[in-house]
PANUTI-715398 format. One record per atom (N, C-alpha, C, O): x, y, z. Coordinates in steps of 0.05 Angstrom, whole numbers, padded with zeros to 5 digits, always signed. Atoms other than C-alpha are relative to their C-alpha. Layout:
<nodes>
XYZ...
</nodes>
This chain:
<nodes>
-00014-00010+00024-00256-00388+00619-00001+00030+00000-00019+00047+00004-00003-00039+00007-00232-00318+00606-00021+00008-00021-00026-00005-00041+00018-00018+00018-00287-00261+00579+00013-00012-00039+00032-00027-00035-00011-00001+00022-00267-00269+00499-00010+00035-00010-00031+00048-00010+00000-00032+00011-00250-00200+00471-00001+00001-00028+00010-00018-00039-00004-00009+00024-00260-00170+00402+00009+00031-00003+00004+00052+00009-00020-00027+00000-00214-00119+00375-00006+00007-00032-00014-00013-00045-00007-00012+00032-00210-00081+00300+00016+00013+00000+00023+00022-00021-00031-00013+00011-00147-00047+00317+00028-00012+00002+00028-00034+00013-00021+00019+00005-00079-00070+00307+00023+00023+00018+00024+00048+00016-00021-00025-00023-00020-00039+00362+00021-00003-00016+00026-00024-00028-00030+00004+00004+00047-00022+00341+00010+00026+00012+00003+00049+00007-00016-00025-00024+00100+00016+00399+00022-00006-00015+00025-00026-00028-00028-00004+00002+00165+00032+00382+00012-00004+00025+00005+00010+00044-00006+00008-00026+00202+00002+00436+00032+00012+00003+00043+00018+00024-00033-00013-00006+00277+00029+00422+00008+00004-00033+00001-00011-00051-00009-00001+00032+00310+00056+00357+00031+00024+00013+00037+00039+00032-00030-00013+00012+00380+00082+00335+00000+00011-00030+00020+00008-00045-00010-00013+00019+00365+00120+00278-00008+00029-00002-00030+00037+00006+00004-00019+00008+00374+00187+00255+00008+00006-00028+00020-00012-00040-00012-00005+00029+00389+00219+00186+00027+00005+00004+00038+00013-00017-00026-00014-00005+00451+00237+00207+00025-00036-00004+00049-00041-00008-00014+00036+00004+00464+00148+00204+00009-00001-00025+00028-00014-00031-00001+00004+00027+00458+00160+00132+00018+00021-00003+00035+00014-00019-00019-00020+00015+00498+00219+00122+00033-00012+00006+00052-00010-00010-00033+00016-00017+00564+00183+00161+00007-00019-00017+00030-00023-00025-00001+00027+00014+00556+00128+00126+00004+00006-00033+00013-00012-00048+00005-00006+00029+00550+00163+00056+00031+00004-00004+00048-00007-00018-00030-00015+00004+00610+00208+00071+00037-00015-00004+00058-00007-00015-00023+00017+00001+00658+00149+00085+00015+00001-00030+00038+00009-00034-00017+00002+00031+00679+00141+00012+00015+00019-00004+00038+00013-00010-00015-00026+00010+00704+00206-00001+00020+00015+00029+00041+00028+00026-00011-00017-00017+00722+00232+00071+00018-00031+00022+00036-00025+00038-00011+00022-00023+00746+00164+00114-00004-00001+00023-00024-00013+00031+00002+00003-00028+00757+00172+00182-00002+00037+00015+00001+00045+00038+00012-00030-00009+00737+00251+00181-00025+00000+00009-00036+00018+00022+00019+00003+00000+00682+00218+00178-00010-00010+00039-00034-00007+00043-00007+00010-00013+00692+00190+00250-00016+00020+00019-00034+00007+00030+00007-00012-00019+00668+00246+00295-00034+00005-00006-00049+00010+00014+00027-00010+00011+00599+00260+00258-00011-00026+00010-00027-00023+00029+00008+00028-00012+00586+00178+00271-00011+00003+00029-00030-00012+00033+00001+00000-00029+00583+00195+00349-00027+00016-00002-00045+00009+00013+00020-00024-00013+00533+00254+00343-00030-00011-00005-00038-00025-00023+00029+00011+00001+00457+00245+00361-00023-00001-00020-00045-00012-00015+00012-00014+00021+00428+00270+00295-00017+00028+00011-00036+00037-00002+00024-00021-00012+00398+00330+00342+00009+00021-00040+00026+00020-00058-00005-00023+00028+00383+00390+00281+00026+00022+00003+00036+00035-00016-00026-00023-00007+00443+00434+00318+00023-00013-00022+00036-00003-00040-00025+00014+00018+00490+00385+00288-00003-00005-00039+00014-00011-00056-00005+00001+00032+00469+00382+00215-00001+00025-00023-00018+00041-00015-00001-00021+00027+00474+00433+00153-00027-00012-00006-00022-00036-00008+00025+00013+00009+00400+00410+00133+00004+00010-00031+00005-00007-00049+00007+00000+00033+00399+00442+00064+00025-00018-00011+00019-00032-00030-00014+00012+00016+00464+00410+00044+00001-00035+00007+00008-00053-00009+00011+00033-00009+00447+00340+00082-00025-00010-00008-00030-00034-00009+00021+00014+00019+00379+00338+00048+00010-00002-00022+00005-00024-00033-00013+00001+00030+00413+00347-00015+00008-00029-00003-00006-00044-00017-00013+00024-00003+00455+00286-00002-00025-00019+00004-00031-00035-00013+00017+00031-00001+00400+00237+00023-00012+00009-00025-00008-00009-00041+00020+00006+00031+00356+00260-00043+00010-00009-00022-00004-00019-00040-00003+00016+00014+00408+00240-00079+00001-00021-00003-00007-00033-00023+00002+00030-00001+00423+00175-00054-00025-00015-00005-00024-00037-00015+00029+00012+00001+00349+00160-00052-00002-00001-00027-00011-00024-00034+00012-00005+00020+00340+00182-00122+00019-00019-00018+00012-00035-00036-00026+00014+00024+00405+00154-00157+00000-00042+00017+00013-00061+00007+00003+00022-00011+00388+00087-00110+00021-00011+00016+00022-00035+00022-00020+00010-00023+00446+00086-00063-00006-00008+00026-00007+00008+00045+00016+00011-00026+00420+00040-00011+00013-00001+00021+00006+00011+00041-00024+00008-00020+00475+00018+00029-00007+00018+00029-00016+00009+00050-00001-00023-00021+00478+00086+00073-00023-00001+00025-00016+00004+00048+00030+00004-00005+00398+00074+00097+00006-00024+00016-00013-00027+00032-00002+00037-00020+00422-00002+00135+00015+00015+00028+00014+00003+00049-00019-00002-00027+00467+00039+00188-00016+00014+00020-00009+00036+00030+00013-00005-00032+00415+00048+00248-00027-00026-00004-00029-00046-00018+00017+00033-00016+00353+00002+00280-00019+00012+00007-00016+00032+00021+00026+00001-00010+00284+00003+00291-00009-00025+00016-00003-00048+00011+00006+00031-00008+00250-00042+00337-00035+00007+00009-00040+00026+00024+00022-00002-00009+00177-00046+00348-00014-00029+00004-00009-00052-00002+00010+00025-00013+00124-00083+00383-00027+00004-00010-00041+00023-00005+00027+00010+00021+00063-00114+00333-00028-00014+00014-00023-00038+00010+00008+00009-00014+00010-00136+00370-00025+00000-00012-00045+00013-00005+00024+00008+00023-00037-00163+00312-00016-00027-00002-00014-00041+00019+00016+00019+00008-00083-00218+00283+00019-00022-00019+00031-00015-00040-00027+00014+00010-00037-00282+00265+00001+00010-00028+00021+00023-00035-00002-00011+00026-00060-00270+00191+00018+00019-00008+00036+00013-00024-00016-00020-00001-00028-00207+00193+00031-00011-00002+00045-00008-00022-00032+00003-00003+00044-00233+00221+00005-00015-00027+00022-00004-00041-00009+00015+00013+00042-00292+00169+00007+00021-00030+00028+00017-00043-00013-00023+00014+00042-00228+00115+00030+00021+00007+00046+00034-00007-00023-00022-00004+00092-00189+00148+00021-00026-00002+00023-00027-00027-00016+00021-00003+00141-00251+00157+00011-00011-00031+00032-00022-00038-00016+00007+00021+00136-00260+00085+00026+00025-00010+00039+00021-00030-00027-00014+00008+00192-00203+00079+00020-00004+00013+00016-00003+00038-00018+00017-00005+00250-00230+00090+00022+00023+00000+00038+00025-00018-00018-00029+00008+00287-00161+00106+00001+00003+00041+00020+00015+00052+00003-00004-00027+00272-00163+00185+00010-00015+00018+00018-00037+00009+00009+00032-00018+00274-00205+00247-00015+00008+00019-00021+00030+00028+00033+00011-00011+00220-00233+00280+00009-00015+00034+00029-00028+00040-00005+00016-00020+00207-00256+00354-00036+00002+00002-00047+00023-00001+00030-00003-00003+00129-00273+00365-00005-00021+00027+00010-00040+00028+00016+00020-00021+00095-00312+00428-00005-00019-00008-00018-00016-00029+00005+00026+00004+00088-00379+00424-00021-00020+00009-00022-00029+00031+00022+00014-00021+00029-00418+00434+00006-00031+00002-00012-00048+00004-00012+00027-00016+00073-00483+00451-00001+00001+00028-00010-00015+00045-00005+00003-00020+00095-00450+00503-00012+00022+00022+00002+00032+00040+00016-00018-00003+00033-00403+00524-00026-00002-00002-00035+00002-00024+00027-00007+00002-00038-00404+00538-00006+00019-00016+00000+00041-00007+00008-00028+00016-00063-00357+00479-00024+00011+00009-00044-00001+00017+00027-00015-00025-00109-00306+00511-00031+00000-00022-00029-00011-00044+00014-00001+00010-00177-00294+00487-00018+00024-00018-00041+00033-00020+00004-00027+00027-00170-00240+00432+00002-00006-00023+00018-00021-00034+00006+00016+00031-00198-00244+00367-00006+00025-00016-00017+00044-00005+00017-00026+00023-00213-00192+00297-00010+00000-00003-00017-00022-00011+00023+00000+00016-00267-00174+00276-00003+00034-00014+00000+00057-00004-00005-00023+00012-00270-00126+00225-00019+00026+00011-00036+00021+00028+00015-00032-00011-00302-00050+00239-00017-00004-00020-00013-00024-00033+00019-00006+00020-00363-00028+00194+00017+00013-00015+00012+00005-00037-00017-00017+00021-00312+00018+00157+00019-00013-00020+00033-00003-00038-00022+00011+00012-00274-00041+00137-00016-00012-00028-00038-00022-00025+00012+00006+00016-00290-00057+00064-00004-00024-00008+00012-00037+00005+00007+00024+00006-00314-00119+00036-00006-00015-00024-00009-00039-00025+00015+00020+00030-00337-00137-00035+00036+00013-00009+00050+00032-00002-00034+00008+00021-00265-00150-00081-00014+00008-00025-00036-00001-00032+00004-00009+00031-00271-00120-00147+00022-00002-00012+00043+00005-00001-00030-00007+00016-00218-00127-00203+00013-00034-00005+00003-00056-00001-00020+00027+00006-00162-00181-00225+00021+00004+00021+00025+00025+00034-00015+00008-00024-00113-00208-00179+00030+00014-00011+00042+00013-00033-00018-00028+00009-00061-00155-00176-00006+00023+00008+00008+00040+00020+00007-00030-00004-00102-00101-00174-00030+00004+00005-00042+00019-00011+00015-00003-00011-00160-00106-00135-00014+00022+00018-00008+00030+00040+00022-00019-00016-00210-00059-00112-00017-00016+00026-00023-00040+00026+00007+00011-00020-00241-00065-00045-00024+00024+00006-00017+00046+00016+00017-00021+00001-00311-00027-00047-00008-00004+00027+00002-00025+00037+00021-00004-00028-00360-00011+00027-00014-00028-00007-00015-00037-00030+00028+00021+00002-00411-00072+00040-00016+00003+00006-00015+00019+00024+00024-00007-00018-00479-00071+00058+00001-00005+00026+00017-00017+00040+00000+00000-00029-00503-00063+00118-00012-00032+00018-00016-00040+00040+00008+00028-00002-00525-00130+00113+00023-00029+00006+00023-00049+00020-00029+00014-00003-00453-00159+00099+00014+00002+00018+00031-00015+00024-00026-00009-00019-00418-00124+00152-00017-00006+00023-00006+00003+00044+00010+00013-00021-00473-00157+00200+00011-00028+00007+00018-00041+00028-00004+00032+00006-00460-00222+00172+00030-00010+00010+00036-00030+00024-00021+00005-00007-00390-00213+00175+00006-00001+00028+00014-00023+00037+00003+00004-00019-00388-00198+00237-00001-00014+00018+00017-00023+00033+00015+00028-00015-00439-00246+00269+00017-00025-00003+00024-00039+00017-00015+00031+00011-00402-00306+00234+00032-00005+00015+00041-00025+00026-00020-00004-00015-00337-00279+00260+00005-00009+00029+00020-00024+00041-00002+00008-00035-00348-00280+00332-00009-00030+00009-00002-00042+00030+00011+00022-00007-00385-00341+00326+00013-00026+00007+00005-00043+00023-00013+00016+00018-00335-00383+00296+00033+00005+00028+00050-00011+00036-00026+00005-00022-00282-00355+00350-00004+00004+00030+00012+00013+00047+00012+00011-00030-00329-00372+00413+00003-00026-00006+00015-00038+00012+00003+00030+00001-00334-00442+00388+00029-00014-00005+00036-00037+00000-00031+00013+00002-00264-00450+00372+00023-00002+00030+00040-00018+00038-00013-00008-00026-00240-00416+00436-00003-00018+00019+00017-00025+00032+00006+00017-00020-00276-00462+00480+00002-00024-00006+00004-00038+00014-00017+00032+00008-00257-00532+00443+00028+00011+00015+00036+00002+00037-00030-00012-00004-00187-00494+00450-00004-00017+00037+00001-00039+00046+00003+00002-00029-00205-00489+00526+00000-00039+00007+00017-00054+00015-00001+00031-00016-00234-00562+00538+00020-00017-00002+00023-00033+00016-00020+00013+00007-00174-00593+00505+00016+00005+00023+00019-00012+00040-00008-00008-00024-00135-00552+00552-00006-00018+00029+00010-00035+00039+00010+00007-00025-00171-00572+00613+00012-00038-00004+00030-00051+00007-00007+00034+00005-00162-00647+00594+00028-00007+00009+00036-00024+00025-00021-00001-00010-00101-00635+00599+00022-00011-00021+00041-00024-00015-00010-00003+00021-00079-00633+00522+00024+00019-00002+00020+00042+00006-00006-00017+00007-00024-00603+00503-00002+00028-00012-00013+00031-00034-00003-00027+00010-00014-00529+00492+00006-00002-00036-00012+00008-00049-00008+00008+00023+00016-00547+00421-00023-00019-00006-00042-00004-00006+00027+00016+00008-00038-00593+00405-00028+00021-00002-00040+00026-00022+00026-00011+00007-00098-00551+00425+00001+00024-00014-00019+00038-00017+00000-00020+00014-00081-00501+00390-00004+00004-00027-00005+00027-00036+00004-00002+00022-00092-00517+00322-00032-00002-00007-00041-00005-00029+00026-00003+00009-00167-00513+00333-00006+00038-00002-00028+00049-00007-00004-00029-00003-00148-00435+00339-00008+00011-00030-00002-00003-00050-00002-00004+00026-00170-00394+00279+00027+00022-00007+00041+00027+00013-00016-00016+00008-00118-00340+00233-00014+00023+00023+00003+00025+00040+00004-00026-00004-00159-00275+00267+00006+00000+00036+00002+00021+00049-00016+00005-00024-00127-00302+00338+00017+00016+00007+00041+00009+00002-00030-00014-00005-00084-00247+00362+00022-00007+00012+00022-00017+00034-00036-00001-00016-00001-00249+00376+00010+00025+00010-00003+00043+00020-00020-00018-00002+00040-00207+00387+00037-00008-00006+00050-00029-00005-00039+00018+00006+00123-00204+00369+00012+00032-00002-00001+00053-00005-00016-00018+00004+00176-00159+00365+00012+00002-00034+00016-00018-00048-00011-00004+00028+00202-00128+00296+00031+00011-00004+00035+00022+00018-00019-00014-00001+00270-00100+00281+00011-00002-00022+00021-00023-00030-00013-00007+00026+00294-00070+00216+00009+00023-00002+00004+00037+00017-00012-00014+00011+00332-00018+00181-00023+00018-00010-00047+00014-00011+00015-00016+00023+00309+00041+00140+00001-00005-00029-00018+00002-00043+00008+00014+00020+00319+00013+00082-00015-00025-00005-00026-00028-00027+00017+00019+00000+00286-00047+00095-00037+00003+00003-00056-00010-00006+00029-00017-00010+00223-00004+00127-00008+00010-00024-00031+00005-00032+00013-00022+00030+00215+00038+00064-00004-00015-00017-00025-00013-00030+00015+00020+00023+00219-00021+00016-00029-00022+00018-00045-00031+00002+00027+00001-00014+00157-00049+00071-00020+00016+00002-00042+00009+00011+00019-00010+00005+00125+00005+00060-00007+00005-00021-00032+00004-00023+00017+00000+00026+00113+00017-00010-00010-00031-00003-00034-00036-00006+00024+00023-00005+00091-00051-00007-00032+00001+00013-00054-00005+00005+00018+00011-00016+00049-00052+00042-00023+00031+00012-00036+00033+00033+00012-00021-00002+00016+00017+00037-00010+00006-00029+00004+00001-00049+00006-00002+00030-00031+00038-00023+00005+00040+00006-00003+00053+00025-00003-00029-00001-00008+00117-00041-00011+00006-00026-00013-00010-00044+00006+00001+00031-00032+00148-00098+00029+00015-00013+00032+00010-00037-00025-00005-00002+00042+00184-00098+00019-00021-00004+00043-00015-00004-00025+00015+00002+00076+00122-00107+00002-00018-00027-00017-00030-00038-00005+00002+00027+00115+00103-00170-00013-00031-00019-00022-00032-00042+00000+00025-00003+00105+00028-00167-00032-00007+00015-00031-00004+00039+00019-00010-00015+00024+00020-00146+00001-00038+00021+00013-00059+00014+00000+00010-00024+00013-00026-00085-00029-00010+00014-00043+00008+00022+00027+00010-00005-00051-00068-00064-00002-00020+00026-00012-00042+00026+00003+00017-00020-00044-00090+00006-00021-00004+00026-00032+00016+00037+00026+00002-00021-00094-00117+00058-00003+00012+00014+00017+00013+00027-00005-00018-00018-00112-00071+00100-00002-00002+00033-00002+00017+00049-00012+00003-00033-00102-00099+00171+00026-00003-00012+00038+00016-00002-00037-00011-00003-00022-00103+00147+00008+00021+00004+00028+00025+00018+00004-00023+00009-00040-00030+00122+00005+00013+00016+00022+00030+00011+00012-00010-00025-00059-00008+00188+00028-00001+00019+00039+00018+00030-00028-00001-00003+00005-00035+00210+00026+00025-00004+00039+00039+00012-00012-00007+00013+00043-00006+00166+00003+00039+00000+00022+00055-00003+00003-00032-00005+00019+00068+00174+00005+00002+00022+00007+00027+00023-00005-00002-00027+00033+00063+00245+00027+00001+00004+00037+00016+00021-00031-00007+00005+00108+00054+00227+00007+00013-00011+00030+00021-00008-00017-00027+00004+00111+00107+00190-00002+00022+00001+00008+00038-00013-00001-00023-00008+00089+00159+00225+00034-00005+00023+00047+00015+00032-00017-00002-00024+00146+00130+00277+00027+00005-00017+00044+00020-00008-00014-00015+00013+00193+00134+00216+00003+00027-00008+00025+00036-00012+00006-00023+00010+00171+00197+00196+00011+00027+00021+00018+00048+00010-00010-00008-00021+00195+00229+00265+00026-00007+00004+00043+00011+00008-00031+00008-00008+00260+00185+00276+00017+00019-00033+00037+00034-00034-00015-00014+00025+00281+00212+00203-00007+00013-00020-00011+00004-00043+00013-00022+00024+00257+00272+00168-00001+00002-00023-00021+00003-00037-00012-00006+00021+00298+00281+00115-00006-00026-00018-00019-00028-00039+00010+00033+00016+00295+00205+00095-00022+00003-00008-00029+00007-00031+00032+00005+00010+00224+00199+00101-00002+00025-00022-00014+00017-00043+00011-00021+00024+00216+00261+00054+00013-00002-00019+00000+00008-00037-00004+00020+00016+00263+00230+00007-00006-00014-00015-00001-00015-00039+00011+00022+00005+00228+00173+00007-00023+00007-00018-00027-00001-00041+00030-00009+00023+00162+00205-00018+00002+00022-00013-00019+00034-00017+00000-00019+00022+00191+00261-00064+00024-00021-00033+00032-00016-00056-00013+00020+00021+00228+00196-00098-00022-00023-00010-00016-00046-00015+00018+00026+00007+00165+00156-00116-00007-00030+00023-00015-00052+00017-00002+00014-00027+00166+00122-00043+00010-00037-00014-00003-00058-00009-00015+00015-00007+00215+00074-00066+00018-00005+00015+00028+00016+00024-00020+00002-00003+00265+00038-00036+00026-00002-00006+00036-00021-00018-00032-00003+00018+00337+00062-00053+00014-00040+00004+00036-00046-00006
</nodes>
């Protein structure tokens, strides 16, 4: 049987994207300008090609007055390479698509979570709005210990089933949630920005936001890659209450 690994970080690559601010400005201008609009569509969004003070203007308004539309015309695609728990959160937004590994049709390797000491642990609050204070050093042993324990003993039923000569789809449901996948993602900027005020707690944002923080972890990792593919947007985004238009 393969070593079994423990991990506390969560990967996400940007594997290919088509957007710049310049998606949104083309897209804006159509209404008023048509097919003038036609030559600006082609260009790369490099900064040579835009007026920036009068093209931030424009995305702040759209962002602000909630003109979404403009924000769907380019593509992100990245590669997630988390703890299942995790995906079954992200999956509940129904704004993306999804391709993940299959353990029908896949030996799942032997990588598992286990949280860091930095990761918090005692829940405070009502459901909604939950606080998540430090644990002792006693908890974050426990946790720990229990963790790994729980996905040696699972791993290797997993295994003997296997060997038997059980289906892949069968042995697999002795697998626990902190089981790593991996999958591909691919969404919009508008779809990204309404995933991230979700799924990020800011104290900047209009609407407040209480999500787990392995999605979290996620989630900040896309938007520094937003934050680069589209300037103007992303600063938009968080001088508008990091909603989504």
């Amino acid at each position: 049987m393969s070593e079994i690994e423990f991990r506390s970080e969560m990967t996400v690559e940007l594997v290919r994207s088509s957007a710049h601010d310049s998606d949104v400005l083309f897209a804006a201008r159509v209404s008023t300008l048509g097919e003038q609009t036609l030559k600006q569509s082609q260009l790369d969004g490099s900064a040579s090609e835009v007026d920036e003070k009068r093209d931030r203007g424009l995305i702040n308004y759209l962002m602000r007055d909630r003109h979404g539309s403009p924000f769907e015309h380019n593509s992100m695609t990245f590669y997630v390479r988390a703890p299942i728990f995790v995906f079954r959160e992200f999956m509940r937004h129904r704004i993306a698509s999804y391709n993940e590994e299959s353990g029908r049709y896949r030996e799942l390797g032997p990588v598992f979570y286990v949280p860091s000491a930095e990761r918090n642990l005692v829940q405070v609050g009502k459901p909604g709005a939950y606080e998540f204070l430090p644990g002792s050093a006693e908890q974050t042993a426990l946790v720990q210990q229990q963790t790994r324990a729980a996905a040696i003993h699972a791993y290797e039923a997993y295994q003997r089933m296997l060997e038997a000569g059980v289906a892949r789809e069968v042995a697999r449901i002795v697998l626990p949630l902190n089981i790593y996948s991996s999958m591909y993602v691919t969404l919009n900027a508008r779809s990204l920005m309404n995933f991230l005020s979700l799924r990020t707690k800011r104290e900047d944002s209009s609407f407040p936001s209480f999500p787990q923080r392995e999605i979290e972890m996620c989630a900040e990792q896309m938007e520094t890659h937003f934050e680069k593919l589209m300037p103007l947007t992303y600063d938009a985004f968080n001088q508008n209450g990091r909603v989504s238009p």
